[in-house]
N, C-alpha and C positions, 0 to 999 in steps of 0.2 A: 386220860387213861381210865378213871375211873367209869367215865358214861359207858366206855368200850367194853371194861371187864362186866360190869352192871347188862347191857345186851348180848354179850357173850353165856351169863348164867340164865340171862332166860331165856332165850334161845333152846341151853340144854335143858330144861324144861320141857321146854315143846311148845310151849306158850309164847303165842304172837298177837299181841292186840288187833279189833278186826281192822278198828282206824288207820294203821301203821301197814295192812296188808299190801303186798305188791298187787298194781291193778290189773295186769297180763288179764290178757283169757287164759283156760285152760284147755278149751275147747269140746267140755262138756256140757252137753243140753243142759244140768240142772242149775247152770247158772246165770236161765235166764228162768227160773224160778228164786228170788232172791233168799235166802233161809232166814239172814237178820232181818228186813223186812217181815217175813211171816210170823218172825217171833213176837215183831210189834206190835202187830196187828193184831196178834192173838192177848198179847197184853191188855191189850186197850177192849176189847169185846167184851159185853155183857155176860154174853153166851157163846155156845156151839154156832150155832145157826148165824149168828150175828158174825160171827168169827170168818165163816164160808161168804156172806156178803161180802164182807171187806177184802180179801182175798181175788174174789172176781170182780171187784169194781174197779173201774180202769184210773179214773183220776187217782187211784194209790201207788200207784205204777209198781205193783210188788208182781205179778205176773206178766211173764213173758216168754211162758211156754206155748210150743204148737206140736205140739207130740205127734198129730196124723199128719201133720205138713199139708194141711191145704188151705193154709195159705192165713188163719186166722188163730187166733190167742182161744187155748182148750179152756172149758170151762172146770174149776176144782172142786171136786168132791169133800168135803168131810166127812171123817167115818171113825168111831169112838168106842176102843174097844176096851173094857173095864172089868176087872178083876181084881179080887182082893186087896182093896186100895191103892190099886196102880192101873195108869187111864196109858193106851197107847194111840192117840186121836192124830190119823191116817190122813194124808195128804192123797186123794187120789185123781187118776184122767181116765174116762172110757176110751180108749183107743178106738175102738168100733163098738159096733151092736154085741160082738161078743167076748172081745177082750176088754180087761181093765190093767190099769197098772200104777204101782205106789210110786211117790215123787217124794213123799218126805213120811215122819212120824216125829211126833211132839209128845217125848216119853216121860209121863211124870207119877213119880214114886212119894204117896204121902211116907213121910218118916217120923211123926210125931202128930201130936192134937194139933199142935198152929205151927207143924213145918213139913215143908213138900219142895222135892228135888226136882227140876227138869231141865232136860236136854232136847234140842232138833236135830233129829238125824236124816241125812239126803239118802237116799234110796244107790247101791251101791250103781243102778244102772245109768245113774244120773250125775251121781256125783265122784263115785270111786268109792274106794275102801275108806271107811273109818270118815266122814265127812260132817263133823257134829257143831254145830254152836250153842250154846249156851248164853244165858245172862251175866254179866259182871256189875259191879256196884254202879248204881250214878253219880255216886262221887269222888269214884276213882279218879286220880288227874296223876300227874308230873310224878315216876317215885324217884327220880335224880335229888341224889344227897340223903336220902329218907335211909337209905339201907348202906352196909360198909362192903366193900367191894369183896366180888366172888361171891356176893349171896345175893338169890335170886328173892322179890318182895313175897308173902305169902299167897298163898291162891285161897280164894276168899268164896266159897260156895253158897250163891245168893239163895233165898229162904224166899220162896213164890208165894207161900199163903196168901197171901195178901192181894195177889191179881186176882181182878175182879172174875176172870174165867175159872183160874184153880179152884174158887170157892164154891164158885158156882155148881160144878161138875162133883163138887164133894157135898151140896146140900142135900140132907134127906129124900127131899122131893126131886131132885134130879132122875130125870128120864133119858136115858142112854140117846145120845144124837146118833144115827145114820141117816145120811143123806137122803131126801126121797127122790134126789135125781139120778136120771141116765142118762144114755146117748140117746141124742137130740129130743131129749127131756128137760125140760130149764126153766129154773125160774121167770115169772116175767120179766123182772129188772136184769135179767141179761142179754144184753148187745154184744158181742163178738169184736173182737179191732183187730188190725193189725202187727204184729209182733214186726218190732224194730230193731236197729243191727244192735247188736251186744253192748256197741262202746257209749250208743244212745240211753240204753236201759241202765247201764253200768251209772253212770253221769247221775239218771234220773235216785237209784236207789242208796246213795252215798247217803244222805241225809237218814238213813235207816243205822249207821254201824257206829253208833255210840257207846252203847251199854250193852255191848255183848264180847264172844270171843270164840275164835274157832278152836276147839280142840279136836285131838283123836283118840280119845281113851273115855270109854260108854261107863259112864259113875252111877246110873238110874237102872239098876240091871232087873230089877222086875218088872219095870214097863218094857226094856226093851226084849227081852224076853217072851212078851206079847207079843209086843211085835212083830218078832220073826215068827212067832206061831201062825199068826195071822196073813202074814205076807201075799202080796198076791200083786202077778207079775206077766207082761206079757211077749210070748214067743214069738211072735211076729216082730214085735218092737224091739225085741233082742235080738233078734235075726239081721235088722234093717240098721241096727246103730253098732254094730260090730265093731266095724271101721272105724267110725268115729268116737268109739269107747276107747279103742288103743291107741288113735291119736293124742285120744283128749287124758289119757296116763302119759305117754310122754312129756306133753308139755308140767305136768303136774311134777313131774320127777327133774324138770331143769332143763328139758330136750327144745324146747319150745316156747310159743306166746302168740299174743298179737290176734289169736282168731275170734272170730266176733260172736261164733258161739258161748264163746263161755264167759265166765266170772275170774273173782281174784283166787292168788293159792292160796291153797289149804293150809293154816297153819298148825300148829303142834297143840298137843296137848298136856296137861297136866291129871294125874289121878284124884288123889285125896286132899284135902282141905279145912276152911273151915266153915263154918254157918256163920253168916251174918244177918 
């Protein structure tokens, strides 16, 4: 009784750990860009720059988009928009020679000398309404027995300073990243592969959802707030994934699964917290 009331309050939370998420596709494109993978990789990056290799290099199997559909994995843009101590550093695809379109943003609000909030937000074309994960502790484990039932454990808002990319991006000498690539512009070290079915990539990025959590309630509200300034989005690609936008809300609302486009569901979110 106790385990049940214990997942029942968080639940009302909103909060679903991303390990414990149902595997379903949802039948959205953006879940064959994995968002907890991206976070890792960005974790792990020296830099900006370094951050866009790891992102497009295939043995990290964290890309698994083909936005023009011809037939090959799109190459990812970084793009770094920074303002008043708040960085909103853009996941982007050229669609063609003249369209581009966002696929995620990595919104981080410093809020003191050695503390800085961030959130990954999926682009709503990709992912849906409200589609964010975040980091959670690495030594969160087991809260069975820890708390007395009908109370949910606290939500614990992990403190970034410390990634070697946050620092980086707030050093003096930091030089704002924007990509210098375009369409069919690219670095040397990129080779192009084939994008595999959903349940393949799904399988491949599991090793990625440890120390994170999907919420839907935006806590970084000055980067994201860039973000949507910045936005940029394309018509054509909207036009073309109509369909498969309202499919892939169904399945997200309970209608549905199974399809090999997408990722697991979304799960909830929690607002405020604490800093650890």
């Amino acid at each position: 009784m106790k385990k049940i009331l214990l997942s029942l309050s968080i639940a009302a939370l909103g909060i679903i750990p991303a390990y414990s998420q149902n595997s379903d596709s949802t039948g959205l494109p953006g879940d064959n860009l994995d968002l907890q993978g991206v976070l890792e990789l960005f974790k792990n990056s020296e830099s900006l720059e370094a951050f866009e290799k790891a992102i497009n290099t295939e043995s990290n199997e964290v890309n698994n988009l083909d936005v023009d559909e011809d037939g090959q994995v799109d190459y990812i843009k970084v793009i770094d928009h920074a303002d008043s101590g708040s960085h909103a550093i853009t996941l982007q695809v050229d669609v063609n020679d003249k369209e581009s379109q966002d696929i995620a943003v990595i919104e981080i609000d410093k809020t003191g000398d050695e503390t800085a909030d961030l959130q990954i937000t999926g682009d709503e074309e990709f992912y849906g309404a409200d589609y964010i994960v975040e980091p959670e502790e690495e030594t969160a484990g087991s809260t069975e027995g820890k708390f007395a039932s009908g109370f949910a454990p606290p939500v614990v808002i992990v403190n970034v300073w410390a990634w070697r990319p946050v620092r980086f991006i707030y050093a003096p000498t930091y030089v704002v990243w924007v990509s210098p690539y375009r369409y069919r512009v690219y670095p040397p070290y990129w080779k192009p592969w084939r994008p595999v079915a959903w349940r393949v990539h799904h399988a491949r990025v599991v090793r990625y959802h440890h120390h994170c959590r999907v919420v839907h309630v935006h806590r970084v509200a000055r980067a994201h707030r860039i973000a949507h300034r910045h936005r940029v989005a394309s018509n054509g690609y909207h036009q073309r994934n109509a369909g498969r936008r309202a499919n892939g809300n169904g399945n997200r609302n309970g209608n549905g699964g199974g399809n090999r486009n997408g990722g697991g569901h979304r799960g909830g979110g929690g607002g405020g917290g604490r800093h650890r």
